[in-house]
Wavefront OBJ file of the C-alpha trace (Angstrom):
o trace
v -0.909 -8.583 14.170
v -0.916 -7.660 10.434
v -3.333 -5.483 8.860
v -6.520 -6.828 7.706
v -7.101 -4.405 4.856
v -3.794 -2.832 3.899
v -3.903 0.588 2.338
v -5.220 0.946 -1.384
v -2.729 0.099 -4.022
v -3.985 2.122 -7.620
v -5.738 4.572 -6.692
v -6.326 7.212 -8.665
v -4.388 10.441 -8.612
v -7.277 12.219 -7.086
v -7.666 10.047 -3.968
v -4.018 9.801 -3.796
v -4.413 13.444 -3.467
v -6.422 13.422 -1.169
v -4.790 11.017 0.827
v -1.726 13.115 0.601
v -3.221 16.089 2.376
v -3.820 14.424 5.547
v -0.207 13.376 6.097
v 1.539 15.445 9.062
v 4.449 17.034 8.169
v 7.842 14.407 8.146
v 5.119 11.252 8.672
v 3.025 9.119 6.400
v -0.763 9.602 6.246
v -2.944 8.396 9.062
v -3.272 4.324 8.759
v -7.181 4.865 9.664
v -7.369 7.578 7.019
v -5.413 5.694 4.234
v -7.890 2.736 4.214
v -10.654 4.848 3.299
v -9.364 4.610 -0.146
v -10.890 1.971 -0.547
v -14.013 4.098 -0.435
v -13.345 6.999 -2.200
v -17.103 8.386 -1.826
v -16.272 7.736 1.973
v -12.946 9.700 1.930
v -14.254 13.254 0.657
v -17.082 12.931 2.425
v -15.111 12.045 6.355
v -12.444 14.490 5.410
v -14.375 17.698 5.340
v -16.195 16.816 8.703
v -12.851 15.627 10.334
v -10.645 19.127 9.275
v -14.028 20.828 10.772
v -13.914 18.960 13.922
v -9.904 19.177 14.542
v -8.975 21.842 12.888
v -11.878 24.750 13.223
v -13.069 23.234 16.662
v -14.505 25.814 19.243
v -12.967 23.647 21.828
v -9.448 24.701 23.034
v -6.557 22.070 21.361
v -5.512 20.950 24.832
v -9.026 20.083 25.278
v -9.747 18.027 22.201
v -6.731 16.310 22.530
v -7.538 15.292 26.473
v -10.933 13.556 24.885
v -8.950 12.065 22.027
v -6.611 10.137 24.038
v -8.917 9.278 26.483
v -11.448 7.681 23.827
v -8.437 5.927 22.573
v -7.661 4.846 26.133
v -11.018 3.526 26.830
v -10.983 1.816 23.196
v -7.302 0.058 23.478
v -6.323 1.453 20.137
v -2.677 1.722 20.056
v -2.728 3.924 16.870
v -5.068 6.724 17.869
v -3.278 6.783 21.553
v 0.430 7.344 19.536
v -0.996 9.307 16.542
v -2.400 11.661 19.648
v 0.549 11.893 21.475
v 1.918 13.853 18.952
v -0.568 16.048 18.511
v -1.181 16.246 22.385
v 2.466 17.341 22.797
v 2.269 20.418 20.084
v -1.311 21.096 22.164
v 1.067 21.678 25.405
v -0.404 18.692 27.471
v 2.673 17.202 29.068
v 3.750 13.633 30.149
v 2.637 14.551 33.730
v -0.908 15.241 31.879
v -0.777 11.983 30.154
v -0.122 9.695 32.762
v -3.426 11.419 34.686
v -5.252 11.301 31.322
v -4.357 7.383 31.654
v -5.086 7.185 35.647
v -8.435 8.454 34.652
v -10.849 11.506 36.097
v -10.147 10.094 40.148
v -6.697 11.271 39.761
v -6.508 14.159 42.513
v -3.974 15.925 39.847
v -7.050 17.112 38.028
v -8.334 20.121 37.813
v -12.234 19.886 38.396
v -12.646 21.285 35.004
v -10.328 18.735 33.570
v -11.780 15.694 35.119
v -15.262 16.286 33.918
v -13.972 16.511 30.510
v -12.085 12.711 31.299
v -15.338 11.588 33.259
v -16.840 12.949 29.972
v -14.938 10.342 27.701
v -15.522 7.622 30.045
v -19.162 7.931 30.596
v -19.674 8.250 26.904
v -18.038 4.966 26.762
v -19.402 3.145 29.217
v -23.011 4.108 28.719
v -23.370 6.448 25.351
v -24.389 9.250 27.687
v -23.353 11.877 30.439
v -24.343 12.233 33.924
v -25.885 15.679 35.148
v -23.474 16.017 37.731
v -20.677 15.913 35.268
v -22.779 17.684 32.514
v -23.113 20.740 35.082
v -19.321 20.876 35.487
v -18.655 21.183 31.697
v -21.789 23.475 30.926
v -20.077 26.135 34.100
v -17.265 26.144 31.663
v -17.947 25.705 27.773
v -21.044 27.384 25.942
v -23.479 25.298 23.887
v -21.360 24.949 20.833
v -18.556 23.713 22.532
v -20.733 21.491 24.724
v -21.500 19.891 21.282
v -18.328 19.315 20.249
v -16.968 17.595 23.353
v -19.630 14.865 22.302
v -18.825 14.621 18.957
v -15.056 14.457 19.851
v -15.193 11.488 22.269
v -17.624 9.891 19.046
v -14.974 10.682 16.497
v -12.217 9.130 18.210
v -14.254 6.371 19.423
v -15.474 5.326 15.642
v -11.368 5.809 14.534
v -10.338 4.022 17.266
v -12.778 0.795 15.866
v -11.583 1.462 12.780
v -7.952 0.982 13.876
v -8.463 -1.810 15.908
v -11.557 -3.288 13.658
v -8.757 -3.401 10.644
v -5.636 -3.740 12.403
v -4.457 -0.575 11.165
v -0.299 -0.800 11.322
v 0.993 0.977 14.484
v 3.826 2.849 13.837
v 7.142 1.637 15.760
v 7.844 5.440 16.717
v 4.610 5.960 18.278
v 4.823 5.639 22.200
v 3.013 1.914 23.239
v -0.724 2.127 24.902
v 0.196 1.850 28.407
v -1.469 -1.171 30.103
l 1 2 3 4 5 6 7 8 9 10 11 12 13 14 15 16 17 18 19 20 21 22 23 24 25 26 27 28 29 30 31 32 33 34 35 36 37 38 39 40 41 42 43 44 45 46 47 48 49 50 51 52 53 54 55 56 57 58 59 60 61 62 63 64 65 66 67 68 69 70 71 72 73 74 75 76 77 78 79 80 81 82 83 84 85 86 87 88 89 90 91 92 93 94 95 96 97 98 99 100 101 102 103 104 105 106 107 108 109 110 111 112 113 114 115 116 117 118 119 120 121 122 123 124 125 126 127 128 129 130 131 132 133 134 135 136 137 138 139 140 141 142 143 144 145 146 147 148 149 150 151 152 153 154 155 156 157 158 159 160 161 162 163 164 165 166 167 168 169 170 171 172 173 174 175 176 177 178 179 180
């Protein structure tokens, strides 16, 4: 499939920039963030709130990136599962980690910890909410503010997984395919 918006040609320097910032080191700049310069007012306003969530989040790396690839997962979006590979690898998850974050929270490997945060991702999929039986595992664990967060994480990567998809953002050949 080819992209339906492709990223912003003349853009100013600023956006550029901007743009520039969000690029990991040795790789380009995130497909889903590069169309947003299309909407500059949209760009430095996502930005901030995305470096907040992933980058001075109260929930643990390994954690985040569990919810990320399962909302990407749930989603089908073949960019946010291989742009989250990477960053589940430097997070320490490993590929015996990612095939149970693919099997889903039933896999026995699971801690009971880990699974609600999985159940987590797929309730707030399936139904835009969280049971109390799965609410009361992850509030034995995390505090309010990282209660919070979890939500907001599965949201994040559920909206930039529709944006990948929505556009047909290019998937890079290096990243790993969405497993079936």
């Amino acid at each position: 499939m080819s992209e339906r918006i492709p990223p912003a040609g003349g853009m100013s320097e600023e956006v550029a920039a901007i743009i520039a910032l969000t690029a990991p080191p040795d790789r380009d700049p995130p497909g889903t963030i590069s169309v947003l310069a299309h909407r500059p007012a949209m760009l430095t306003s996502f930005l901030p709130w995305a470096r907040v969530l992933a980058r001075e989040g109260v929930v643990s790396r390994r954690d985040h990136e569990i919810l990320a690839l399962r909302a990407s997962v749930n989603c089908r979006s073949a960019f946010e599962w291989g742009e989250h590979l990477l960053f589940a690898r430097d997070a320490g998850i490993t590929d015996d980690e990612i095939d149970q974050i693919v099997a889903g929270a039933t896999d026995p490997r699971w801690a009971p910890r880990d699974a609600a945060l999985v159940r987590a991702a797929d309730q707030l999929h399936n139904g835009c909410d969280v049971d109390d039986e799965t609410w009361a595992v992850l509030a034995a664990d995390y505090d309010a503010p990282q209660l919070v967060e979890i939500i907001y994480i599965v949201g994040q990567y559920t909206m930039l997984s529709m944006v990948a998809n929505g556009l047909r953002v290019n998937v890079p050949a290096t990243f790993r395919p969405l497993p079936e």
